[in-house]
N, C-alpha and C positions, 0 to 999 in steps of 0.2 A: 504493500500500500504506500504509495508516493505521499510524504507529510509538508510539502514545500508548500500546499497552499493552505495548510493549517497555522492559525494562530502560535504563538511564541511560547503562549503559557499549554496550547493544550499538544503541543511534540514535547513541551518538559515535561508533562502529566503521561505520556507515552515512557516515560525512559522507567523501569521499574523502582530506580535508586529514587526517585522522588518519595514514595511510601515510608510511614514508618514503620511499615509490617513486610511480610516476605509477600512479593510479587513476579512470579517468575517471569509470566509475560502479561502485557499490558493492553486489552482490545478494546480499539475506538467502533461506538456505533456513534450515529447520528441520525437526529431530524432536521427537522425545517425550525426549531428553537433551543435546542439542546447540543451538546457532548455528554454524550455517557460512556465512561472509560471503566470497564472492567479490569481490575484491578486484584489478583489473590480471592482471597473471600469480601470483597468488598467494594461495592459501585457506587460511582461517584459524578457526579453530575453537575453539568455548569452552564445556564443560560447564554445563549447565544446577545449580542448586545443587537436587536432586531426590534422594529416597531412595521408591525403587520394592521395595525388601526386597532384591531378587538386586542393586540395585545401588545405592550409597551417594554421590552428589556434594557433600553438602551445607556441608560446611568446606572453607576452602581448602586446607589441606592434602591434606586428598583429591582434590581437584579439580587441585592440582601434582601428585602422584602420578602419576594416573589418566592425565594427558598424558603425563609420562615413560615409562609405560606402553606406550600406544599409539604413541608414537614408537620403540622399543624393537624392538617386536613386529613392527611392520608394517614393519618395515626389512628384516625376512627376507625376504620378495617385493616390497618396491620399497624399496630403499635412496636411489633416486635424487629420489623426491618425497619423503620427510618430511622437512622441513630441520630445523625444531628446537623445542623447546618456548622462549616469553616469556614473560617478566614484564610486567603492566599496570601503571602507576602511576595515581594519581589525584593532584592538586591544585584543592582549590576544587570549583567541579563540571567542570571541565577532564579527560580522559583521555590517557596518553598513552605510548607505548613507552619513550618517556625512562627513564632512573632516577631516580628521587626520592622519598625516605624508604621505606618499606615498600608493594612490592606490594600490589593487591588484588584482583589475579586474574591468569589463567595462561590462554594461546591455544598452541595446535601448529599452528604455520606451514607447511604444506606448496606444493610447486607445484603450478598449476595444469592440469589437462588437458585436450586440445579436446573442446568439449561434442559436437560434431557425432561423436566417438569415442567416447563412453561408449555401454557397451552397450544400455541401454535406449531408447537412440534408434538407437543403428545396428539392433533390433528395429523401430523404428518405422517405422524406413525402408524396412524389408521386406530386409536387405542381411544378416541374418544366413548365415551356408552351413557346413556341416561341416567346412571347412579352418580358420575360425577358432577350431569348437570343438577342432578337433585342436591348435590351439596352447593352448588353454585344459589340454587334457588332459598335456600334454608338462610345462606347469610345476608341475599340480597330483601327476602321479607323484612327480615328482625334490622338491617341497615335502614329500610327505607322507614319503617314504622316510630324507630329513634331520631330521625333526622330532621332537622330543622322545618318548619312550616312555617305558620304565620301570615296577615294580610301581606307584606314586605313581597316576600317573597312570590304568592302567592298569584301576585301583580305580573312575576314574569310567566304565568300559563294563561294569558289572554291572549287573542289572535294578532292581537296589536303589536305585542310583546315578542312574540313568536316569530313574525314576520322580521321583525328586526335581524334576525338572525339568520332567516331563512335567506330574502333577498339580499345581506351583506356578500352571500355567497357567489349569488350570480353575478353581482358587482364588481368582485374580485375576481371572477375566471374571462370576463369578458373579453381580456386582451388575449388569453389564449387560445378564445374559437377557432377552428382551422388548424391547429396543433395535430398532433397522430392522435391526440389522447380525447379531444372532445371537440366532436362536429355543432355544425350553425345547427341542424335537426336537433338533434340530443339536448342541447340547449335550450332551443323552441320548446319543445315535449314536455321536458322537465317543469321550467319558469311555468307553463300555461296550465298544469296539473298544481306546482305548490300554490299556486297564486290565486287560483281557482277552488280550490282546497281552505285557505286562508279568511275566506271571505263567509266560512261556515262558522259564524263564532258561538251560535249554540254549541257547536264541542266542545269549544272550549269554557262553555262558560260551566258545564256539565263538570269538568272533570275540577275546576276548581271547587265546584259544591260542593264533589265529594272527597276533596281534600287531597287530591292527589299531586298537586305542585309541590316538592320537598325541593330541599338542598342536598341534590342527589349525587355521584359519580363524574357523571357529563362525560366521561372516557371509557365505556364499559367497553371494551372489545377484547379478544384472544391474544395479543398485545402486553395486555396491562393483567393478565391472570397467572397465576402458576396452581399447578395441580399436585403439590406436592403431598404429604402425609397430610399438611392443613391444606386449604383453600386460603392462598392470599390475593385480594384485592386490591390492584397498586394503581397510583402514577392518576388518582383523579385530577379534574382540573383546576388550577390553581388562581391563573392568572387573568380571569376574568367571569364575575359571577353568574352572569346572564346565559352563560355556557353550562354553570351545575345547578343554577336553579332553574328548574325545569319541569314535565311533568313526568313520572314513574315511568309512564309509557316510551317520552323517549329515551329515557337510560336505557331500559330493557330492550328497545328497539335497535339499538347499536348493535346488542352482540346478538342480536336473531340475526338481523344482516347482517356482520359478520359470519355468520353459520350456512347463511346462502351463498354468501360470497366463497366461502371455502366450499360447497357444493353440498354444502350438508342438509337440506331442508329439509327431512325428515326430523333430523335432530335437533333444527332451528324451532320446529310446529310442535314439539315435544316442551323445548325451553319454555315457551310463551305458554302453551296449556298448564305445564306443570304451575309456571309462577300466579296466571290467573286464577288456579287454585286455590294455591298456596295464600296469598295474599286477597283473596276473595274480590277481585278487580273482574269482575263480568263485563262490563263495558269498554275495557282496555283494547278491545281489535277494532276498536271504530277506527281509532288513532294510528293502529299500527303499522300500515302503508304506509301513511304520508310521511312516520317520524322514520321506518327504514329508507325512504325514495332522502331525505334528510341527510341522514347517517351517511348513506351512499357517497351523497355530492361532500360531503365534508371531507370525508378519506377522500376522493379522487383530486379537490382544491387543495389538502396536502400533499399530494405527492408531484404536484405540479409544482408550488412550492418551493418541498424538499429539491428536485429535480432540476428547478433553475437556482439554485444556492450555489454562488459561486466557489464555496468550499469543498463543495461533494466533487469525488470520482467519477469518471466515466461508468464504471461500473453501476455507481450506487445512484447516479442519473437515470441510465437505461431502466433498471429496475422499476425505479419512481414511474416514469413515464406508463413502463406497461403496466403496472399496477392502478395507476389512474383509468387510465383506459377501462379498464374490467370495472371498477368504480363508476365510472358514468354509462356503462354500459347497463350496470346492474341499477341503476336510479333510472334510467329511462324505460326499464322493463318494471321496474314500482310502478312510472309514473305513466304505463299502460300504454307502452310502443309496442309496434307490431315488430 
């Protein structure tokens, strides 16, 4: 992997001698807001300095925030992986956990989980079954039933609110119509089904009735899960609220799509029956179209994104791109293309 168009500090964070624990080798992943550098037993993560409109990294103080944030939040469903947010120092062109005069940047250290346990490879493996989503579904009831409410909140599951979110998307992909990854059709299909869909605020006004806007996830997909001895649920959203306060349906709508997306629908219609069980939500499939055709376009506008990020590989370009693709391919078949 060529690190010359990587940052100063995140090829010092590659070398293993930076750690104060044993790191034999050191693996950089990335997003379109992140470095996350696998490290020994212990990952560690550092905000990209990026301002995308719905989210702002670009001074350090935001970027300390923004960790404390995410270490905060995501301690409701796994307290036991996020250890804590650091201070970076710098001397010379030297980096280094030490303390030494003022900070110049900020990592949330969490531990590390077996890779062979993360979901999206226990999918690969062909090893997913309905007893794991049932454990999936157990902690997502008892999460969502403790979690924040409130009118506050409650204010982001009207249509009005909703739409805010919905159209920032297509505002933001606009320049890329005509790409490999998403046609003038696809676009068309999409915008005239959410927008159309949008204008039904009796749903929405139904599902705040019955209380279902929380201060949910906002990242639920195979991604952010490990399937290990426990059930952990990582990496929700941190840095902008309008994204986890939401309604139940569309957290749970991420990772059905997700389950379509990986060809699973069997498994995906299993998910959502189990949880509208589980959680006594009868009314939750009015919704669940529109928030996967959602979900959909949100992954395929990251990877467009990640994909033009002047920092990414070749490799990890091409990827994006076709990974987008199957993403607006799968929103256009939500939003009832032929």
């Amino acid at each position: 992997m060529s690190t010359e168009n990587l940052p100063k500090l995140i090829q010092a964070m590659l070398d293993p001698s930076f750690y104060p624990h044993e790191a034999e080798k050191v693996q950089l992943a990335q997003t379109h807001i992140s470095f996350v550098l696998l490290a020994g037993e212990y990952v560690y993560k550092v905000k990209k300095p990026v301002d995308f409109g719905f989210l702002n990294f670009t001074t350090l103080e935001k970027r300390e925030h923004f960790c404390r944030e995410e270490l905060l939040l995501n301690r409701r469903l796994c307290p036991s992986l996020y250890l804590d947010v650091l201070a970076i120092y710098q001397g010379g062109d030297k980096f280094s956990l030490n303390p030494s005069a003022d900070p110049v940047e900020y990592c949330l250290k969490m531990a590390r989980m077996p890779e062979d346990k993360m979901m999206g490879n226990v999918i690969k493996a062909g090893a997913l079954d309905e007893k794991k989503l049932d454990q999936i579904v157990a902690i997502l009831v008892q999460f969502y039933d403790k979690a924040e409410g409130g009118k506050e909140i409650q204010d982001f599951g009207t249509g009005k609110s909703v739409a805010v979110n919905v159209l920032e998307n297509f505002e933001q992909t606009e320049n890329f119509i005509g790409c490999d990854a998403l046609s003038q059709k696809q676009f068309d299909t999409i915008t005239s089904y959410a927008k159309d869909f949008l204008t039904r605020e009796t749903l929405f006004t139904e599902r705040i009735a019955s209380d279902k806007i929380r201060d949910c996830h906002g990242d639920l997909y195979s991604a952010n899960i490990c399937l290990a001895e426990q059930v952990y649920i990582f990496d929700c959203i941190e840095f902008n609220q309008r994204f986890r306060y939401c309604d139940v349906a569309s957290d749970v709508a991420f990772l059905a799509m997700d389950l379509d997306y990986q060809g699973l629908e069997k498994l995906s219609e299993y998910f959502i029956d189990r949880f509208m069980e589980a959680s006594k939500d009868t009314e939750l499939k009015k919704m669940l179209n529109f928030y996967k055709c959602y979900r959909a376009y949100v992954r395929g506008k990251i990877g467009l994104f990640t994909a033009h990020s002047p920092e990414v590989d070749e490799t990890t370009k091409n990827l994006c791109l076709e990974q987008a693709q199957k993403y607006f391919l799968l929103a256009a078949r939500y939003a009832g293309a032929k």
